[in-house]
N, C-alpha and C positions, 0 to 999 in steps of 0.2 A: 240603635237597632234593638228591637227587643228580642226577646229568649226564643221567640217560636221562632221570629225572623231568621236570627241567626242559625238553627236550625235547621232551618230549612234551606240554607244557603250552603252548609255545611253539606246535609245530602244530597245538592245538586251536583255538589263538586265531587262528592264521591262515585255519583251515578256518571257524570260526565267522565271521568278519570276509566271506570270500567267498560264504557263506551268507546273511549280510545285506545283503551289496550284490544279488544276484541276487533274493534271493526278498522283503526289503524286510524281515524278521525274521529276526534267529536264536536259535532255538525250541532248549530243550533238548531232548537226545535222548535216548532209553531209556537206552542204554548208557551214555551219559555220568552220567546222573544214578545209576547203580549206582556206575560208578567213581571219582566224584569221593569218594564215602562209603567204598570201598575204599583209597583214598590216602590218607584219614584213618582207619585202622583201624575201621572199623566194618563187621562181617562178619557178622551176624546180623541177619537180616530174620524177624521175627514176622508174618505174614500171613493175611489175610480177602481173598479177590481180588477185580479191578476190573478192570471193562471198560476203564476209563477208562485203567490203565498195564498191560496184558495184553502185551504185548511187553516193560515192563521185569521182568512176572513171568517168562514164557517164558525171558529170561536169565538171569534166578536160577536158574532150575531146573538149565539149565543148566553153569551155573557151580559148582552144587552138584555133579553126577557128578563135576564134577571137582574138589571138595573141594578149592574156592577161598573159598564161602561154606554156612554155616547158615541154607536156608529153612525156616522151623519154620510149616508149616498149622495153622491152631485152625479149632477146627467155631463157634466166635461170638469177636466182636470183645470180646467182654467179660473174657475171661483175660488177651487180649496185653498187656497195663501190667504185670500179674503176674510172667509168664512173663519181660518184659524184664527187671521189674525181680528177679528171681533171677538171670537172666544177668550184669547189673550187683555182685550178689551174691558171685556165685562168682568175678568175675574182674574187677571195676573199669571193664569195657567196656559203654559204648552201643551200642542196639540200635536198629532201626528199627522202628518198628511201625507196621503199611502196613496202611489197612484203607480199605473206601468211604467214601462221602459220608454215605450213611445208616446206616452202621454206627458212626460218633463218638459215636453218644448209648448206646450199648452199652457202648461203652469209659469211660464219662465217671466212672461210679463209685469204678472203681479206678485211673483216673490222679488222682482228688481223695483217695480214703483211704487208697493207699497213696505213691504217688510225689509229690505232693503237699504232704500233711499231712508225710511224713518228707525230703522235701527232696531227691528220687533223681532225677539228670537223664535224660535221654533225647532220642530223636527220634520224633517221631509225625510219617506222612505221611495225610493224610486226603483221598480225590480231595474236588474243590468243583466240581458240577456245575453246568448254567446257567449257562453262560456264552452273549454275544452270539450265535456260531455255530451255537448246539445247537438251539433251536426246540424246546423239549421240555417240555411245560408242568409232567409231574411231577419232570422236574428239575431244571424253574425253582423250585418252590416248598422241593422237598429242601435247594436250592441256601441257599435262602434258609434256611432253618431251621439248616442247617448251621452257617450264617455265625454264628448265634447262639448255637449248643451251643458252637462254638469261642470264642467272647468269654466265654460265661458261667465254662468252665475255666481259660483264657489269658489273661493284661497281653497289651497292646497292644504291647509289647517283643519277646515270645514268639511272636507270630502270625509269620509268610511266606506267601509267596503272594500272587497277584490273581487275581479272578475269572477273566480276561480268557485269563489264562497269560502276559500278558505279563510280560517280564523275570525267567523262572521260573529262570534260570540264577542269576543275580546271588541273585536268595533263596534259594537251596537253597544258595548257598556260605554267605550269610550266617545264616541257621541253622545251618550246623553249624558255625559258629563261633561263633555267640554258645552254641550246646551243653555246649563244653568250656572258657567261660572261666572263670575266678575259681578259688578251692579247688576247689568242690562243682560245678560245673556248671549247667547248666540244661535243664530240662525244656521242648522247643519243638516248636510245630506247622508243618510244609511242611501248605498250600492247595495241591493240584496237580491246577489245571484242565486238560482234556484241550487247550486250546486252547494250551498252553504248553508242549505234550509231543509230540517229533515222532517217531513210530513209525517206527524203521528197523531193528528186530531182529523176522526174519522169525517163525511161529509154526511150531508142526510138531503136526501130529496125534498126538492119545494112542493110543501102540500097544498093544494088548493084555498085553503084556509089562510094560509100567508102570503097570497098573491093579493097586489093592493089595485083596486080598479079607479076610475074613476066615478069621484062622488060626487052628486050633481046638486045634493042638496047643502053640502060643506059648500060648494063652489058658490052657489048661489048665495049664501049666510055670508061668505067672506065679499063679495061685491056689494051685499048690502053695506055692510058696516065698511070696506075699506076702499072703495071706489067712487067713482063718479061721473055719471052719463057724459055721456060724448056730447051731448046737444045743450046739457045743464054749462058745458067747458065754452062752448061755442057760443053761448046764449050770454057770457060772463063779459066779454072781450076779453081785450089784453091789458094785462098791468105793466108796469113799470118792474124789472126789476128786482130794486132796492126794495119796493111797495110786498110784490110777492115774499120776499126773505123774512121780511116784518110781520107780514100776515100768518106764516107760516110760524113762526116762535110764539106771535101773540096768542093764538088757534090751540098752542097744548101747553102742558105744566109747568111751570117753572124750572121743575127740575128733570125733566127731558134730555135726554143727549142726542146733541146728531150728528151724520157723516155725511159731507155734504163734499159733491161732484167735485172734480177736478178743473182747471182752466181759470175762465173766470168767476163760475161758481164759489167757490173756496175762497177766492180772491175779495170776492163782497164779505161774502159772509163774516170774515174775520174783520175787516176794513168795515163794517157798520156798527160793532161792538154788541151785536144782539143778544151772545150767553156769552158763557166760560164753557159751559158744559159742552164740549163740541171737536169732532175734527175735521179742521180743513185739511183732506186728501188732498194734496198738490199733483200727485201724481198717476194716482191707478186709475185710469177711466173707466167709467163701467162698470166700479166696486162697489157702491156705497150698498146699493140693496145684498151684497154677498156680505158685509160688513155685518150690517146692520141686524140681516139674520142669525149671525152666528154668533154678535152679541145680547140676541133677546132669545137663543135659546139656552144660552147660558147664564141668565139672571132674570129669571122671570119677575122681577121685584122693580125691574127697571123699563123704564120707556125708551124705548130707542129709534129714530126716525131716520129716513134715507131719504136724501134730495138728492134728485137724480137731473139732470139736463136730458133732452131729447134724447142727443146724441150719445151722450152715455149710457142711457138703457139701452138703447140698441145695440148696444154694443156686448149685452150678456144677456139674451132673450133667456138663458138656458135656467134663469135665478126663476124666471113666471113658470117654469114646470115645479119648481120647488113650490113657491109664494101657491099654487091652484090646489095644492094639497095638503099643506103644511106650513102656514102664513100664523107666525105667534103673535097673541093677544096684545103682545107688549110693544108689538113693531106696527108702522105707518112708513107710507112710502109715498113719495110726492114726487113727482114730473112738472118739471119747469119747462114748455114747451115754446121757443120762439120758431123750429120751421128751419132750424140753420144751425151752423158752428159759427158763431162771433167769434173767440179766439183766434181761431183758422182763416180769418178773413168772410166770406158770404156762402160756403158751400151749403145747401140747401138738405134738409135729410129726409129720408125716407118718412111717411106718414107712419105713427104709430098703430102698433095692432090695436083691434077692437078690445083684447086682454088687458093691454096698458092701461086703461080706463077702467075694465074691471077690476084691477090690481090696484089703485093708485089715484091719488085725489090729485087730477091732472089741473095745471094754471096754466092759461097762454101768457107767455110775453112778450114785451114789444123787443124790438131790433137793435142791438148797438149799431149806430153811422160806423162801418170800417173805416174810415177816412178820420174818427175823431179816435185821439186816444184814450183807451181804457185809462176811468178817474182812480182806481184804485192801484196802489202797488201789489206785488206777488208778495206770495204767503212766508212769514218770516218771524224773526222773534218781536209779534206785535200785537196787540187787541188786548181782549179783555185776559189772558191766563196768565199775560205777559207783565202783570200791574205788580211785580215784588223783586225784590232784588235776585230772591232766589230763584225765582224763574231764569230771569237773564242768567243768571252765574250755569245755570245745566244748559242753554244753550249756549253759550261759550265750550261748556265741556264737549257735549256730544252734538251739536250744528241745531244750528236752527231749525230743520225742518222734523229728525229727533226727537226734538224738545216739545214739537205742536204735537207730536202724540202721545210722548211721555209723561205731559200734564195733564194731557185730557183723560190719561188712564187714571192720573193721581186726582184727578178731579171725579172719577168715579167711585175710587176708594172714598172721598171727603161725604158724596152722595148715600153711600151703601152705611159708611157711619152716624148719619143724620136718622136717615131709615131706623136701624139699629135703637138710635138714641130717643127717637120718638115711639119703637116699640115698651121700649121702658118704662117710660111715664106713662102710659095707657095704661101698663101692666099695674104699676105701682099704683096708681089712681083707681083702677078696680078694686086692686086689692085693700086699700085705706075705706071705698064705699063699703066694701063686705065685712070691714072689721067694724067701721061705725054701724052699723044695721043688727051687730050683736047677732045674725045666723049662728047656726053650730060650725065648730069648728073644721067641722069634718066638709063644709061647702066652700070655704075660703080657700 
C-alpha cells in the first residue's frame, strides 16, 4: 500500500471513530462504499437502480464522466451475472452487480447457470429492505423473501450484510475479500440495508442534455453492418447444423472468441473441434449476447461473437434494447434459427421479432428427428482446450464444466499476449526503418 494510501486509510478511521463517538454509530457512506471497491480494483458496476443506495448511484455516474469507473445500466436484473461474467471474461476482473431487493430473484438464474455451476467469482450487492426503521409492510415482507432467495443461492460463507445495516462497513470489507481469495475466487452477496448506508453524496437533477433518446441513424448504421434482412434469411434455406457452426468460425478471424447457447448448441460446438477460443455455456439460456457484450466492452482489442438458438434469444429480448443503442464494434451476434427447441423434444417457438434480424446475421436450420439421438455427447472435459495434460489435471480439480470456462479465460489471456507480442514487432520494425533512413533523431 502506498504512503498517500495509507493515509488516507488512517483518516478514514479517524473520521469514522469521531462519527461513532457523536452520533453512537458509524454507518458506511455512499462514497466510501464505492471507494473501498475502487482500492481494490474493481471498477465496473452492472446496475438495476435502488432507492435504497441512489446517492452511491449518483456517484457512479459521476465518476463515470470522468472515466474513473464503468456504470453499465440493464433494462432487468436478469442479464447482470452475464454481462459481469463476460467482463470477468475479457479481462480477469470482478464486477459489482448492484441491483434491488426485489430484483435478486431475477438475477437468480444466471448467477446459478452460469457463475455458479462454472465456478466465476464475483460481487453481487443486493439492497435488504425492512429493516427495524422502515415501517413499510411491502418491504417488510420483500425483505423477508429476499432473505431466502439469498440463502437458496448463497453458503452461509458467501452472504454479508444485516438486516439492521449495522456493521455494513466491516462486511463490505469482508466480502471483498473473501471475493478474491484462493486461485479462483468467489462469488459473494453484500445485504445492504438502507439503515447501514449513510447518504452523503448529494443528487443532482437530470438535465435535459443527459437524457439519451432514440437514435435513428446509430440504429440504422448498426443493421447495416450487423444484420440481415428477413427475406435475404428466407431466400438462403436451411443449413445443416454442423454446416451453420462451420460457416460461422470460417466467416470471422481466427482469433475470435465465442459464447455459444446452451443445449445442443454448446454440445456441437465443442464436439466439432471448430476453435479453442470458445465457451460452451452448458447452462444459462439466453446468455450468450449478455456474455458476449460485456466481454467486448471490456476489451475492445478482441472480437467476441454470440451464438444464440431461437429459443434462447427469446428468452432475454431485454439485451436488443442495449444491442439498438450501444452494440460494440467488437461484438457480432448470430441466430441459429430452426422454428423449435430440439433439446426439448419439438416444442415450436415464437417467430422472431423484425429487431432480431436487424440485430443479428440470422441462419435457418434444419430439424433434429426427436426420435433419433443427439450424435454429440454433453459438454465436458473434451475438444479442442482439452488437448494437454494440464487441462484435464484443472478439470479433475475444480469439474469439468469449471474448467470449459476457466480455459477459455486462459485462452484469452494466451490471445491478449499474442496481441501484445505482435504490437512489438511492428514497434521495433518502425523503429529499425527510422534508424536506417538516418532521420534526425529527434523523429525516431
Amino acid at each position: 500500500m502506498s504512503r498517500e494510501s495509507l493515509l488516507g486509510k488512517i483518516t478514514d478511521t479517524a473520521s469514522r471513530t469521531r462519527r461513532a463517538i457523536h452520533h453512537g454509530t458509524a454507518k458506511l457512506t455512499d462514497v466510501e462504499f464505492v471507494d473501498e471497491q475502487l482500492d481494490r480494483g474493481i471498477n465496473t458496476f452492472v446496475i438495476v437502480a435502488d432507492s435504497a443506495w441512489q446517492s452511491v448511484d449518483q456517484y457512479l455516474m459521476d465518476l463515470e464522466v470522468d472515466g474513473k469507473v464503468n456504470r453499465w445500466g440493464m433494462p432487468s436484473e436478469r442479464s447482470i451475472p452475464a454481462v459481469a461474467t463476460g467482463k470477468w471474461f475479457a479481462t480477469g476482473e470482478l464486477s459489482n452487480m448492484m441491483m434491488q431487493n426485489s430484483g435478486f430473484s431475477n438475477a437468480m438464474e444466471y448467477l446459478r447457470t452460469i457463475m455458479q455451476v462454472h465456478k466465476i467469482p464475483g460481487v453481487l450487492t443486493s439492497g435488504w429492505r425492512g429493516f427495524e426503521f422502515e415501517g413499510s409492510p411491502p418491504h417488510d415482507l420483500l425483505g423477508d423473501i429476499t432473505d431466502k432467495d439469498n440463502k437458496n443461492v448463497y453458503e452461509k460463507i458467501d452472504l454479508f450484510g444485516t438486516r439492521s445495516g449495522r456493521g455494513l462497513y466491516t462486511e463490505v470489507r469482508k466480502a471483498l475479500d473473501r471475493a478474491s481469495e484462493g486461485n479462483y475466487g468467489h462469488l459473494v452477496c453484500i445485504r445492504l440495508s438502507p439503515g447501514g448506508l449513510e447518504k452523503t453524496y448529494e443528487l443532482r437533477k437530470v438535465e435535459e442534455s443527459e437524457v439519451s433518446y432514440h437514435n435513428p441513424a446509430y440504429y440504422e448504421a448498426v443493421k447495416a453492418k450487423k444484420g440481415r434482412p428477413f427475406e435475404e434469411v428466407q431466400a438462403a434455406g436451411r443449413m445443416h447444423p454442423d454446416d451453420a457452426m462451420r460457416f460461422i468460425v470460417s466467416s470471422n478471424p481466427s482469433d475470435a472468441f465465442y459464447f455459444v447457447y446452451n443445449g445442443y448448441g454448446a454440445r456441437r460446438f465443442q464436439a466439432l473441434n471448430l476453435t479453442e477460443n470458445c465457451f460452451e455455456n452448458a447452462g444459462g439460456m439466453g446468455s450468450s449476447t449478455a456474455l458476449a457484450w460485456g466481454a467486448a466492452k471490456s476489451n475492445p482489442e478482441q472480437l467476441f461473437i454470440a451464438i444464440d438458438g431461437d429459443q434462447n434469444t427469446l428468452m432475454n429480448d431485454s439485451m436488443d434494447d442495449v444491442l439498438s443503442s450501444d452494440y460494440p464494434p467488437n461484438m457480432k451476434r448470430y441466430i441459429v434459427n430452426n422454428g423449435a427447441g430440439d433439446s426439448v423434444g419439438r416444442a415450436l417457438s415464437r417467430p422472431l421479432a423484425p429487431w432480431k434480424y436487424d440485430l443479428s446475421y440470422t441462419i435457418n436450420i434444419e430439424n433434429q428427428d426427436p426420435n433419433e439421438p443427439f450424435p454429440y455427447p454433453r459438454v465436458g472435459a473434451r475438444g479442442l482446450k482439452f488437448n494437454t495434460q494440464e487441462a484435464l489435471d484443472l478439470a479433475k480439480e475444480i469439474g469439468d464444466l469449471p474448467a470449459v470456462a476457466w480455459l477459455g479465460r486462459k485462452r484469452l489471456i494466451e490471445l491478449q499476449k499474442e496481441r501484445d507480442t505482435k504490437k512489438r514487432e511492428e514497434e521495433w520494425d518502425v523503429r529499425q526503418i527510422l534508424q536506417t533512413s538516418k532521420l534526425p533523431h529527434s523523429l525516431i
